[in-house]
C-alpha positions, 0 to 999 in steps of 0.5 A: 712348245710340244703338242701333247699326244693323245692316246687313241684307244681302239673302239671296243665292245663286251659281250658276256652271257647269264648262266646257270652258275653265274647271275646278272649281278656276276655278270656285271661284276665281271665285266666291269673288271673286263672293262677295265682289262680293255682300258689297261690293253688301250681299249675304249668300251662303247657298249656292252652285250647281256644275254641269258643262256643256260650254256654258250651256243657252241658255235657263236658263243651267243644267239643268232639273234643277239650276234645279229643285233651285235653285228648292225652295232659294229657296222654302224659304229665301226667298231674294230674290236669284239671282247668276249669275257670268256675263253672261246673255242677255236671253233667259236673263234672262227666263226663269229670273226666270219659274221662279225669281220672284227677283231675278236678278242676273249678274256685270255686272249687279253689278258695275254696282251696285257702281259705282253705289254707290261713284260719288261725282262727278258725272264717276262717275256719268255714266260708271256711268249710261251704262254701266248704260244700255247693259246695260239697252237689250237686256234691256228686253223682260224689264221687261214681262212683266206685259203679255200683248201683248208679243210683236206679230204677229197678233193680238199688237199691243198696248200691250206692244210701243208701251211696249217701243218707248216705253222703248227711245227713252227708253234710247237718247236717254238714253245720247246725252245721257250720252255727249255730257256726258262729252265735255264733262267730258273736255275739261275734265279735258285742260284741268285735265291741260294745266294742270299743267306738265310735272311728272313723272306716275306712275299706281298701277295695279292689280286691285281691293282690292290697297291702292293708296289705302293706298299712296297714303295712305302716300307722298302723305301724304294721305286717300284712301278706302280699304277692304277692299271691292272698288272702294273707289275710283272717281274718280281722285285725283292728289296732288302728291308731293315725295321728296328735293325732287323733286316729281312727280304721283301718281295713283289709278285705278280697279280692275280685275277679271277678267270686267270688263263691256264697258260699264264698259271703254267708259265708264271708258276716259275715267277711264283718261287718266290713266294714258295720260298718265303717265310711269311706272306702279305696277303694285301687286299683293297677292302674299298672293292665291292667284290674284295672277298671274292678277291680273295677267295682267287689268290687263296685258289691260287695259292693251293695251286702253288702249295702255298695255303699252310704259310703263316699269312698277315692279312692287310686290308689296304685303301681304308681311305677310299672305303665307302659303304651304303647307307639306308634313310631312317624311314626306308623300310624296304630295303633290305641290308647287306654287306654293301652297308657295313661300316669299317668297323662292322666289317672287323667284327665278321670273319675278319675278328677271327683273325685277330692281330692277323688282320691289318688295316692301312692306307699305303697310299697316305701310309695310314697305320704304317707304323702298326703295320711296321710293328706287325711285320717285325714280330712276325719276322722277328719270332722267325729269325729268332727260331732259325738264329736262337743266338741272336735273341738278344740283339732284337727286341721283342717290341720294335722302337721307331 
């Protein structure tokens, strides 16, 4: 009989900061969602770091006296891994791997390796390697602190500075071949797009780890990999889906995230063609998320980076199964009610109401609503299909049958 193998995660701490623009219960929120990055990445969180900062220290991110008590932490523990929640400067990299002797890790730099790990194409890969690259370039200098003669000057001219400068052409060539080889896929990708006809296309879209492939699983009748880690997808999926005779093409991008690296926007904006070019968006969010509004907010950000906010847009709120809200006993008089005590009926008369048959509420996982949200997506794509082939009105009906 085999032994089963266990995964060993590397022992990690978090580290973040309370700011001006970003309070304890941010704070929080945030790092509840880099914990789960780590745990995605093969990380275990041991411990967690708070401190409140109008702006981080330039040079260690941190106080002296929080890294102090950070640095007896990890020497005690042993902790191998330091994961900042936000983007460091070169600088700041440079100098808490001289205090802390770990591997030291931020946000980006995460994410990155999450991507890396998840990349399954060739089209992947190059788009991740590109962006890696790109926050590698000025952070390069943080690789040869072994060398003494590092910094040049008088005095300081050494084989330092001749490597660093060796590395960074190597980088830089580097990023032009990568950028030049996703041209190349992107024209051949536009041509695989021109290739498939004038069939209606409609994009999931979406934050990360908010079930689109399980709901692309459930309508297209397909396989596409899904899991409860956050960038489970990476490579778009277009299947051809047929509802009440009428096909259409339904497609699977990638996740977003709040804090998402500017690199991977740049790179992966190629990936995001397909939702330029759809007709129709499935903008799915997990309503059961406590922050799902601020979910929101992200993909529609990013969606204007993309010129992509004008599309005619379903909203489907997805996991009403796992929707839980709070409840207040009769005779507390002092708590106060918030949003965390809406029901899911009170959440459909906010915002939500403007939206009217807009708004979607299922469960793709138990296909709760399914086929109400079957019905939604054929009269969109119907009245679409209808005004791109008038001809053909007659052979789709306005109401689907199941």
């Amino acid at each position: 009989m085999l032994e089963r193998k266990e995964i060993a995660y590397e022992k990690t701490v978090l580290i973040g900061i309370v700011t001006k623009n970003q309070d304890e219960d941010k704070l929080n929120e945030f790092l509840d969602e880099l914990e789960f990055l780590t745990y995605t990445a093969g990380g275990e969180v041991v411990k967690r770091f708070t401190q409140k900062m109008d702006i981080p220290n330039s040079k260690t991110f941190i106080g002296t006296g929080k890294m102090d008590e950070v640095k007896a932490y990890v020497e005690e523990n042993e902790i191998g891994t330091v994961v900042f929640d936000d983007e460091l400067t070169p600088a700041q990299l440079r100098n808490i791997e001289r205090i802390l002797k770990a591997k030291i890790i931020d946000r980006t730099n995460l994410i990155l390796d999450i991507f890396a790990q998840r990349a399954q194409t060739s089209y992947a890969r190059t788009q991740v390697e590109l962006a890696q690259y790109q926050y590698l370039l000025p952070r390069l200098t943080g690789l040869w602190t072994h060398l003494e003669r590092q910094r040049g000057g008088i005095g300081m001219r050494g084989p330092g500075e001749t490597e660093i400068e060796t590395d960074r052409r190597i980088v830089r060539d580097r990023i032009s071949l990568l950028k030049k080889k996703l041209q190349t896929i992107d024209k051949q990708m536009a041509t695989q797009r021109g290739n498939r006809g004038k069939l209606v296309r409609v994009a999931l879209v979406g934050y990360t780890n908010v079930g689109k492939s399980t709901l692309m699983n459930v309508v297209a009748k397909s396989e596409v990999f899904a899991e409860n880690k956050l960038f489970a997808t990476l490579d778009t999926t277009v299947r051809k889906v047929v509802i009440g005779n009428l096909p259409f093409l339904l497609s699977d991008t990638v996740g977003f995230i709040r804090k998402l690296p500017t690199q991977l926007v740049e790179s992966f904006k190629s990936t995001l063609d397909e939702v330029r070019e759809a007709d129709l968006l499935l903008h799915v969010v997990d309503i059961s998320h406590p922050q799902f509004e601020d979910h929101i907010e992200s993909v529609n950000k990013i969606l204007g980076e993309i010129d992509c906010t004008e599309k005619p847009t379903i909203m489907v709120f997805n996991k009403i199964d796992a929707y839980e809200y709070e409840t207040i006993a009769s005779y507390d008089l002092t708590t106060e009610r918030t949003k965390a005590h809406y029901t899911l009926d009170e959440w459909k008369q906010t915002w939500m109401n403007k939206i009217g048959d807009n708004a979607l509420f299922i469960s793709a996982i138990h296909k709760g609503n399914i086929d109400e949200f079957r019905k939604r997506v054929y009269k969109e794509v119907r009245d679409i299909h209808v005004t791109r082939f008038p001809y053909n009105n007659f052979l789709y009906p306005e109401i689907v049958e199941e």
